[in-house]
C-alpha positions in Angstrom: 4.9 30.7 -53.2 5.6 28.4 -50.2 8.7 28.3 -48.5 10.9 26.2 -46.5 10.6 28.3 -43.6 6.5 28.5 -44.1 6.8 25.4 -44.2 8.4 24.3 -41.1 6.1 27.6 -39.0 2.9 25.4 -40.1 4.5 22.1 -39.5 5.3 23.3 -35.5 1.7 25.1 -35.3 -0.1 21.9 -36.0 2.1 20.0 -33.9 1.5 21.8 -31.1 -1.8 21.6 -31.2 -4.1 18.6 -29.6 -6.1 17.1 -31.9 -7.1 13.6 -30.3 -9.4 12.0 -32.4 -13.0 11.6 -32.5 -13.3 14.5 -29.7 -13.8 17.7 -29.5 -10.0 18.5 -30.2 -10.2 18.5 -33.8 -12.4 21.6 -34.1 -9.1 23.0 -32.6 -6.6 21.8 -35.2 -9.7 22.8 -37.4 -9.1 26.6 -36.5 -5.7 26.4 -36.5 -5.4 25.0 -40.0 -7.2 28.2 -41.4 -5.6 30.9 -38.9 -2.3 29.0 -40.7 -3.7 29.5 -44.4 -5.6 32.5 -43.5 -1.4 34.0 -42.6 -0.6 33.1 -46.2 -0.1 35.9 -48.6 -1.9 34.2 -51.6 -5.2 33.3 -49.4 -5.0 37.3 -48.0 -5.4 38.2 -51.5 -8.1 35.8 -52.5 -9.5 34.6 -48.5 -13.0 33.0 -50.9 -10.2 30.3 -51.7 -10.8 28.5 -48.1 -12.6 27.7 -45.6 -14.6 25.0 -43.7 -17.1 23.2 -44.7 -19.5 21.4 -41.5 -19.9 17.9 -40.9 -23.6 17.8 -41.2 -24.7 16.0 -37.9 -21.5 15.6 -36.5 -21.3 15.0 -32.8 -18.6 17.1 -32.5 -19.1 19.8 -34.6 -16.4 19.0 -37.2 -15.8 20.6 -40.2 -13.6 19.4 -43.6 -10.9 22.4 -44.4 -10.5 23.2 -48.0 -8.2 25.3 -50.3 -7.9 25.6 -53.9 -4.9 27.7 -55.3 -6.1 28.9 -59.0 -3.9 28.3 -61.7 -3.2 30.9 -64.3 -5.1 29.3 -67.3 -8.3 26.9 -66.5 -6.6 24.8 -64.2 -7.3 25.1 -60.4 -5.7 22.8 -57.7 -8.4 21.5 -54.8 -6.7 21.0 -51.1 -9.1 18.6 -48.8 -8.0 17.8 -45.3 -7.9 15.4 -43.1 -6.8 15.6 -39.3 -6.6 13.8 -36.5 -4.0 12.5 -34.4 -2.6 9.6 -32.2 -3.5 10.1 -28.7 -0.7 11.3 -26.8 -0.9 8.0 -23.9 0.8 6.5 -27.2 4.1 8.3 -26.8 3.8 6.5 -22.8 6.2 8.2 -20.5 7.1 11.1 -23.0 3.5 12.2 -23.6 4.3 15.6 -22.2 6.6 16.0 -25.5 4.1 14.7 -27.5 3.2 18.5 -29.0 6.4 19.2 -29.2 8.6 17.8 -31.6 11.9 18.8 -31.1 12.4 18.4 -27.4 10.7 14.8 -28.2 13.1 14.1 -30.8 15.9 14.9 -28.1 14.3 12.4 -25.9 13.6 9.7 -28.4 17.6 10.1 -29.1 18.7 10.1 -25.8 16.7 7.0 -25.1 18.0 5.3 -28.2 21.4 5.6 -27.2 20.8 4.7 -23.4 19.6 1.7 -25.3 22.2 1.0 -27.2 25.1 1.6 -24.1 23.2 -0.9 -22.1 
């Protein structure tokens, strides 16, 4: 069973991780998305239940991540991603905060309220 605190560990793994798209970069988040499911105890105990499928041509190697978590009669649920990400230039002079979200949130906040003293 997932938990919150799961949860929020693969929420700040991803984040932290470039994954500009259409570049090279997503074979990164690619890895990282299975190291994260590959940590789970349910995919330990059945690790045939993901993996990465290839992109056939792809310029850049990409892959689609799967998952499928079987249910306990006939029923199976399928998991298909898909990842890529805003380029950080986006986030303009906070780009360096970009991968990580809490010290941008603290920036983003301490910008709103400059904004709102002004």
């Amino acid at each position: 069973m997932l938990n919150q605190n799961w949860i929020k560990n693969a929420f700040y793994q991803l984040v932290s991780v470039r994954s500009d798209s259409n570049s090279v970069y997503e074979t990164i988040i690619e890895d990282a998305l299975l190291n994260i499911l590959g940590q789970h105890p349910y995919y330990q105990e059945n690790p045939d239940y993901y993996g990465a499928h290839p992109l056939v041509d792809d310029q850049h190697s990409r892959a689609v991540v799967w998952s499928l978590v079987k249910g306990l009669g006939k029923r199976t649920f399928v998991m298909i991603n898909h990842h890529d990400a805003v380029d950080t230039v986006e986030y303009g002079h906070l780009a360096e905060l970009a991968f990580r979200p809490d010290d941008l949130k603290t920036a983003l906040l301490k910008k709103i309220q400059k904004t709102r003293t002004s």
